[in-house]
C-alpha positions, -999 to 999 in steps of 0.1 A, spaced: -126 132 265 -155 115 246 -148 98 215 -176 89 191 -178 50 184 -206 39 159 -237 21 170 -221 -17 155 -193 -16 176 -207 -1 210 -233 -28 212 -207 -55 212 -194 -36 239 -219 -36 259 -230 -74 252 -195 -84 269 -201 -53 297 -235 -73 300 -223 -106 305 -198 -92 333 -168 -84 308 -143 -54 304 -142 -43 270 -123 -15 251 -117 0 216 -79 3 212 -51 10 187 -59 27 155 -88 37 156 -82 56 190 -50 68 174 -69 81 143 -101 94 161 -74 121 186 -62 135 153 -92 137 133 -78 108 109 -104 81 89 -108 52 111 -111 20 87 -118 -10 109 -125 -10 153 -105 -33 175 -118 -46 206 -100 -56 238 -116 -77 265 -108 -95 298 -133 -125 284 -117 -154 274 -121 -167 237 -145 -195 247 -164 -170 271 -166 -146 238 -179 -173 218 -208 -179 246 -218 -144 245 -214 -138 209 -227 -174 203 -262 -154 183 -241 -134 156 -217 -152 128 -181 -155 135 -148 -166 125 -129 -187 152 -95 -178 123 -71 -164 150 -87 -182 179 -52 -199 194 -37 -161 199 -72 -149 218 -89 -134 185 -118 -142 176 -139 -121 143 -176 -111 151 -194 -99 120 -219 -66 132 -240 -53 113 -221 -69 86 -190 -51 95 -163 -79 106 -145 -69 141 -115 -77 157 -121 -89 196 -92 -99 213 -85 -112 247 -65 -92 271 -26 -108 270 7 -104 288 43 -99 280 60 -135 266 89 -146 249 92 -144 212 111 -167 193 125 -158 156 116 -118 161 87 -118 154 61 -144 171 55 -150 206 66 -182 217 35 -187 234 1 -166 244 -7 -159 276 -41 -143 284 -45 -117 312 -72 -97 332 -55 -66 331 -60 -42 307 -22 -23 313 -10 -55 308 -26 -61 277 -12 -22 262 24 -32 277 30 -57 253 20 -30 217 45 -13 197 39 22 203 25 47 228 1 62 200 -12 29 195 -17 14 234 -45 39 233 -79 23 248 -115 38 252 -149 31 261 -180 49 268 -179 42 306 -136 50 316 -130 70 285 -97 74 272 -70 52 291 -34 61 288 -10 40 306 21 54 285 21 89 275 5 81 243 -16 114 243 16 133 249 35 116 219 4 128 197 6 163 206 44 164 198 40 140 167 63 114 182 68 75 176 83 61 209 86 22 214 68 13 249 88 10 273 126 -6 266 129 3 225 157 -23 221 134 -54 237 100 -39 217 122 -46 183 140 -77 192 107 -93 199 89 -78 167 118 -68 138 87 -54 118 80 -29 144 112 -14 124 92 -8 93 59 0 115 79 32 129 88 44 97 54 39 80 41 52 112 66 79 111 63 89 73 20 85 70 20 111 101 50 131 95 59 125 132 96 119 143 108 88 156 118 91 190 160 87 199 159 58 214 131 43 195 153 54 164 188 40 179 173 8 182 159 3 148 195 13 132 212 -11 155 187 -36 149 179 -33 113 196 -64 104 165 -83 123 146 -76 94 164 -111 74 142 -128 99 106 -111 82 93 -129 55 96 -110 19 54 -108 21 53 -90 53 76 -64 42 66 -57 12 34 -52 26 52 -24 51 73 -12 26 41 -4 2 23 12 32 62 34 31 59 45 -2 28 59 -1 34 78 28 34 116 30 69 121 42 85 95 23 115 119 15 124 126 48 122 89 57 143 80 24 171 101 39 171 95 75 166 51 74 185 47 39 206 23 61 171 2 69 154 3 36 191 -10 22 189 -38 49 160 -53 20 171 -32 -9 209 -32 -10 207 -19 -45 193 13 -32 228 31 -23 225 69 -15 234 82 -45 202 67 -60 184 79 -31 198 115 -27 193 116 -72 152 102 -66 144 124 -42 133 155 -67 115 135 -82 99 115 -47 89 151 -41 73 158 -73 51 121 -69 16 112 -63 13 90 -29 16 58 -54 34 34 -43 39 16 -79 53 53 -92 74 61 -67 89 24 -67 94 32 -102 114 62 -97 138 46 -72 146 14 -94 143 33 -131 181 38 -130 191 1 -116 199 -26 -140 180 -55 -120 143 -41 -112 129 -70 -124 149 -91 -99 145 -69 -70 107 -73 -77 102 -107 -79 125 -106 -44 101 -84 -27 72 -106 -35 56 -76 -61 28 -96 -79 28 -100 -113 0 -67 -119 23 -44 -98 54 -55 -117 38 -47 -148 29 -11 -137 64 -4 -121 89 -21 -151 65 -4 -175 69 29 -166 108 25 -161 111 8 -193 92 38 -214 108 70 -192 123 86 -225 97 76 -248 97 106 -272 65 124 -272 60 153 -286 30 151 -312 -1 139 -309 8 105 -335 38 97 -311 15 98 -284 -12 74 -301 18 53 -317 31 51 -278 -3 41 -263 -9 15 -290 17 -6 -269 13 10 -234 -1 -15 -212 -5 4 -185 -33 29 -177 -17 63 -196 -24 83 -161 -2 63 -143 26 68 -168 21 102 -173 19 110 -139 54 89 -134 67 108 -166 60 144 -152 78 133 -123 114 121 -134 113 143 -165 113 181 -160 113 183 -195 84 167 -204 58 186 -221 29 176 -194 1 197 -202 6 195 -242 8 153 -238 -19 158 -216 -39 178 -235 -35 155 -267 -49 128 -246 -80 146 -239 -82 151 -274 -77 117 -282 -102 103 -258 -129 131 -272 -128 120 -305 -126 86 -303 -96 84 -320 -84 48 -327 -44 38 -312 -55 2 -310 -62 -32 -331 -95 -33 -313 -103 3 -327 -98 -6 -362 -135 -7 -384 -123 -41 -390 -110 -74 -377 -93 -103 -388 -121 -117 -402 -122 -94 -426 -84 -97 -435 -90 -135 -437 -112 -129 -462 -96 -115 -484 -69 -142 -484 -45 -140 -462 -38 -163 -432 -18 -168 -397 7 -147 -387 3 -122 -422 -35 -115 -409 -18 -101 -377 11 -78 -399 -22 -63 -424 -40 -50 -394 -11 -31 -378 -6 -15 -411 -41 -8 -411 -36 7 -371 -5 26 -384 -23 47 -411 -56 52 -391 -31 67 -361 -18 89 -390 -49 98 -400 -81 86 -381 -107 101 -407 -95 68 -430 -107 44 -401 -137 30 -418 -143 -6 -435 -138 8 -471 -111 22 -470 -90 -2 -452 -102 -29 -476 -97 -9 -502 -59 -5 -488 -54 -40 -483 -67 -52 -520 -36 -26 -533 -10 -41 -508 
């Protein structure tokens, strides 16, 4: 089976091939290349030690970042790449780190110690595709199986957990039975991953294709981090799940809108401050009444969030909003330029100022002046707002 690797990565390849080196592409972007997926970034594998790579890659610029775990980052053709020195199985200490690194020659060795069979996948020019543990298999019956013994593959990495179901849910593959009895008995491993790591996973979740199916099936996991989530909010968002773009920020949205400490939950997970914004803004506005086109100006003159976002949360959790009417007034709005903000008055507070009026009055004229030109947009003009304010 030939796979087609572009021009920047193969000649790494064959620099370490050159210098007496084994080299492969593996993981992802084998996984993503079998089913006709986007590949976004090429990891290598090599027998060559990290000082040996640094020799032979000693004319390109790298990055020594991730040197003391056998990574070392070549930049190709501008393109920064992964090269990573063949290791063996170790101890792990707190679930999640090896204890130490061990480097091997062996390239089985090196797959061994991955998470998956779909992802132990390796591949180069000269072997072709290498598949030490059914990985191939697994991808023609959509399948996430741990490697070898599920129960040791969590306990030394608990964010493997979360990997499966991203894995699982992105693909809309089925976890395996004993890949998915280990991750319930082992869910409460995941106290021992930092807040940052998964919310990173649980982002890469939400987004995820099957999410529903994954919401139903690992409630039990995703409450291990989110013990607010109880089924009934589950089973009651799921409608709604279904009816979602793959955004993370809306469908977060739609799973906290009906519990009392979002914020808090937030702040837990590590959600910065622009994606708490999005998320509290749409729960906080999910009955907004809109059903003119003055309401809906009005209602964007303090939305501070982009209106697509909201509208697509909105047409999600409300089967009675009036989508293509709101939407339509929007279009209508944006055509015509019509102002629903202090910046889109004709004047500013300068102009208040001089006629008189100072500090937090200047600030109370020019949302009168916003208020009547929402009403009617035709009186937007430096005349007749002046002429307003003089008769106040």
């Amino acid at each position: 089976m030939k796979i087609q690797i572009p021009e920047y990565i193969q000649v790494l390849i064959d620099l370490l091939n050159q210098n007496h080196y084994n080299a492969y592409v593996v993981g992802g972007a084998i996984r993503n290349a079998l089913l006709g997926l986007p590949i976004h970034d090429y990891d290598l594998t090599t027998d060559a030690t990290p000082d040996e790579m640094l020799q032979v890659f000693s004319s390109y610029r790298l990055f020594k970042t991730g040197i003391q775990h056998g990574t070392i980052t070549v930049l190709s053709d501008g393109q920064p790449v992964e090269i990573t020195t063949f290791r063996s199985e170790n101890t792990y200490e707190d679930h999640r780190h090896p204890s130490t690194v061990s480097f091997s020659n062996n390239i089985e060795e090196d797959c061994k110690r991955r998470d998956f069979t779909i992802n132990a996948l390796c591949y180069n020019k000269s072997e072709g595709l290498i598949d030490f543990f059914g990985g191939i298999e697994d991808l023609q019956h959509k399948i996430i199986r741990c490697i070898g013994n599920a129960n040791e593959r969590i306990d030394e990495d608990a964010l493997r957990i979360l990997r499966a179901l991203r894995f699982a849910g992105r693909l809309s593959f089925t976890i395996e039975e004993n890949t998915a009895t280990a991750i319930h008995k082992q869910k409460q491993l995941l106290h021992y991953i930092s807040e940052e790591r998964i919310h990173n996973e649980w982002v890469g979740i939400l987004e995820t294709n099957a999410l529903s199916s994954i919401l139903t099936e690992y409630s039990d996991i995703i409450q291990v981090f989110i013990p607010e989530l109880k089924e009934y909010i589950i089973q009651d968002s799921l409608a709604s799940i279904n009816q979602s773009p793959l955004n993370a920020n809306i469908r977060m949205a739609i799973l906290l809108k009906d519990i009392s400490n979002a914020k808090e939950i937030l702040e837990r997970l590590k959600y910065s401050g622009a994606e708490q914004t999005v998320i509290l803004s749409c729960i906080r506005n999910s009955e907004y009444k809109l059903s003119s086109k003055i309401e809906l100006k009005q209602f964007l003159s303090t939305l501070n969030i982009p209106f697509n976002t909201y509208h697509q949360y909105r047409t999600a959790i409300d089967p009675n909003y009036q989508r293509e009417n709101i939407h339509a007034y929007y279009q209508e709005v944006q055509n015509m330029h019509e102002p629903y903000q202090l910046k889109n008055l004709a004047i500013n507070g300068n102009t208040v100022k001089e006629l008189g009026y100072q500090g937090k009055d200047i600030k109370d004229i020019l949302q009168r002046c916003l208020n009547t030109v929402i009403e009617n947009p035709e009186n937007n003009t430096i005349e007749y707002l002046i002429n307003m304010i003089k008769g106040l």
